[in-house]
C-alpha positions as CSV (number, residue, x, y, z in Angstrom):
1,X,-6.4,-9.9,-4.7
2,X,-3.2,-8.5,-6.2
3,X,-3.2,-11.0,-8.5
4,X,-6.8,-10.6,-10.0
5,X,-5.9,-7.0,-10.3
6,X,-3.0,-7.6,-12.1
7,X,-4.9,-9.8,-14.9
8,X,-7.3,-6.6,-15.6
9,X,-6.2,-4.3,-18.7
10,X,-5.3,-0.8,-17.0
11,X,-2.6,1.2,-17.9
12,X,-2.7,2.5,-14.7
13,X,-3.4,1.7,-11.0
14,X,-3.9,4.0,-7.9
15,X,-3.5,2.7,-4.2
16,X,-3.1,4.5,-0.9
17,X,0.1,4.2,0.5
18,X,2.3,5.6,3.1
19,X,5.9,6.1,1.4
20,X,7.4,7.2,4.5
21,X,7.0,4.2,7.0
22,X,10.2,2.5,7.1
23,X,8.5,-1.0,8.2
24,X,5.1,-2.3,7.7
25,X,3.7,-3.6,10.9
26,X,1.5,-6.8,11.5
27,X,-2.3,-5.8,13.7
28,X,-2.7,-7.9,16.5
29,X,-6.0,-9.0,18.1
30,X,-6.1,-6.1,20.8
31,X,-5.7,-3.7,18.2
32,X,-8.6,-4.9,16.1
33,X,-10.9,-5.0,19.1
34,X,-9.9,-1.7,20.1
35,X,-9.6,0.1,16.9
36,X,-13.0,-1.4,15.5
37,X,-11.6,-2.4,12.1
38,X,-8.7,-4.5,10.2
39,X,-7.3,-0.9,8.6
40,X,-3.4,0.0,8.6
41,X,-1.2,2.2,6.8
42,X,1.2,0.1,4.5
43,X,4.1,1.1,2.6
44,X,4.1,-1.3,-0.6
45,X,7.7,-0.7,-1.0
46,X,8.4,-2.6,1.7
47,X,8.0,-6.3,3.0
48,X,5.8,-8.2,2.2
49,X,4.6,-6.7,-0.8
50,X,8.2,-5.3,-2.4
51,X,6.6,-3.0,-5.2
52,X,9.3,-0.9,-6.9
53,X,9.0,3.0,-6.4
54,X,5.9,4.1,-8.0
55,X,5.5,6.1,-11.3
56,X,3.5,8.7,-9.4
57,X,3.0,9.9,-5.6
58,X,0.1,12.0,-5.4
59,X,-0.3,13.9,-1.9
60,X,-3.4,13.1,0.0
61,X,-2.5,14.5,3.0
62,X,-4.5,15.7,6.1
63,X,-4.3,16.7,9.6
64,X,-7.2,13.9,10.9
65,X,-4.1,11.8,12.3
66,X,-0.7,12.0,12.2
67,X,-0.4,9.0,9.7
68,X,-2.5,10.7,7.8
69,X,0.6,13.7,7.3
70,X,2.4,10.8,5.2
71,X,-0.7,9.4,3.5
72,X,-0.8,9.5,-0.8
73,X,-2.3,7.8,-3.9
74,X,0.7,6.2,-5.1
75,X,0.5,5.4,-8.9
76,X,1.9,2.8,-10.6
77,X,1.7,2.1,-14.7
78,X,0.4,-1.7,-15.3
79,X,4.1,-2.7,-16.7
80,X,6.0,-1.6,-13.5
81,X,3.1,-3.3,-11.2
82,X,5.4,-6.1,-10.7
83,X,3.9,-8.8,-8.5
84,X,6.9,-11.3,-8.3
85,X,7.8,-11.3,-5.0
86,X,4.4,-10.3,-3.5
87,X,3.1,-13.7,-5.3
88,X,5.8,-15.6,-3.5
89,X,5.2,-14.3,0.0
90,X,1.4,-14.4,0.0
């Protein structure tokens, strides 16, 4: 996906991310079945994806959940998008 995003011509790209997890964490089976879907807060700074900081952190925080207290539309300018390691790891 990254990788077909990457080939596009924008100057700049916006993705949720959660900044302030300190690991990203794997779903198992039991927590797709009783969540009801494959969503999870990801920090892209971290393993596996490795993204330097972004250009931008736009707040998009709520009170719906508390992951949602850390949630924002991290921005990053196509030049810093740097998909090196995340193309190794995939």
């Amino acid at each position: 996906m990254f990788a077909y995003i990457k080939k596009t011509n924008y100057k700049y790209i916006g993705i949720t991310n959660y900044p302030n997890l300190r690991k990203n964490k794997r779903r198992m089976l039991g927590d797709y079945l009783r969540l009801g879907d494959k969503w999870r807060a990801i920090n892209f700074t971290k393993e596996p994806y490795n993204l330097q900081e972004p250009t931008y952190n736009l707040s998009d925080k709520n009170d719906l959940t508390d992951l949602d207290k850390n949630k924002y539309m991290s921005i990053w300018k196509n030049e810093d998008f740097n998909l090196y390691n995340l193309n190794n790891k995939l």
